[in-house]
C-alpha positions in Angstrom: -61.6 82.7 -58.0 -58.6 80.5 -58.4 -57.5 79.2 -61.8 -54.5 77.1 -63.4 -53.4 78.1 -66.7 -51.5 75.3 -68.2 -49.1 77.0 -71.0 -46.4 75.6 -73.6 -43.8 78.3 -74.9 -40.8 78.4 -77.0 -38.0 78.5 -74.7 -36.9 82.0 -75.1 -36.0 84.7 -72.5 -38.1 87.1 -73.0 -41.0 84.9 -73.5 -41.7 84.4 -70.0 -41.4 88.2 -69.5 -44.3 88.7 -71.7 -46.9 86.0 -70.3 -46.4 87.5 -67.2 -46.8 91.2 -68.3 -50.1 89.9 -69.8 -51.2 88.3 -66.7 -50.8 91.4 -64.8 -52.2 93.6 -66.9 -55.5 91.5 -67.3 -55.6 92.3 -63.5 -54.5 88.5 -62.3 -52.3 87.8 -59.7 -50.1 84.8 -59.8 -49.9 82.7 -56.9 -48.1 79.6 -57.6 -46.1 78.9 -60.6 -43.7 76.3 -62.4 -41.8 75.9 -65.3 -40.2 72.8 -67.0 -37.9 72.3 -70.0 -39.1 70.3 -72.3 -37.4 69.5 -75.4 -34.9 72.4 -75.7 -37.5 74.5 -77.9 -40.4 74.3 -75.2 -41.2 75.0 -72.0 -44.3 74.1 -70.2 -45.4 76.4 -67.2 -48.4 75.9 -64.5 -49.6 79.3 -62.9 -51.7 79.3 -60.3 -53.7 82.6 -60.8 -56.5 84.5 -58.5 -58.9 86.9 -60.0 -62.6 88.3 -59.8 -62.3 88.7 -63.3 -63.5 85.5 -65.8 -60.1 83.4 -67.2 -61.8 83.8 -70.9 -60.2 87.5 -70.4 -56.5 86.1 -69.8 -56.6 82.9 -71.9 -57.5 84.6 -74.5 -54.6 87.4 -74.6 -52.2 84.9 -74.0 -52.9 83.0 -76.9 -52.8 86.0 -79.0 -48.7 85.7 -78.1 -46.7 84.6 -80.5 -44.5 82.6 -78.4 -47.5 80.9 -76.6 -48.0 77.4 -78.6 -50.9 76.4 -76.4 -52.8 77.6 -73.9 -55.4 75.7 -71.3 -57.3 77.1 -68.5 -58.5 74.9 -65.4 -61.2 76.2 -62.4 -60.4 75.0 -59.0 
């Protein structure tokens, strides 16, 4: 099933490292992404992911990050 995870992040390097490291190790594949600046602190990103798996199991990790201000999950 498809999803899109709607994210806001302090603009750091390494910070998009992580949220991707989480993704695949939740067992998610991304399939379309994007990633604005926002205010020179933030970034916003839209992933497109695909997984069997429910989006409670990734939503919920990635909020755990500290870097990860907000975190929403939409079904297709």
């Amino acid at each position: 099933m498809k999803h899109t995870v709607n994210l806001i992040l302090e603009q750091r390097p390494e910070v998009l490292e992580r949220v991707l490291r989480v993704v695949r190790h939740r067992g998610f594949k991304v399939t379309k992404m994007n990633m604005a600046l926002a205010d020179g602190k933030t970034a916003g990103v839209d992933m497109t992911v695909e997984s069997d798996r429910g989006i409670e199991l990734l939503t919920k990790q990635l909020d755990k990050l500290i870097d990860v201000i907000e975190c929403n999950a939409l079904a297709h």
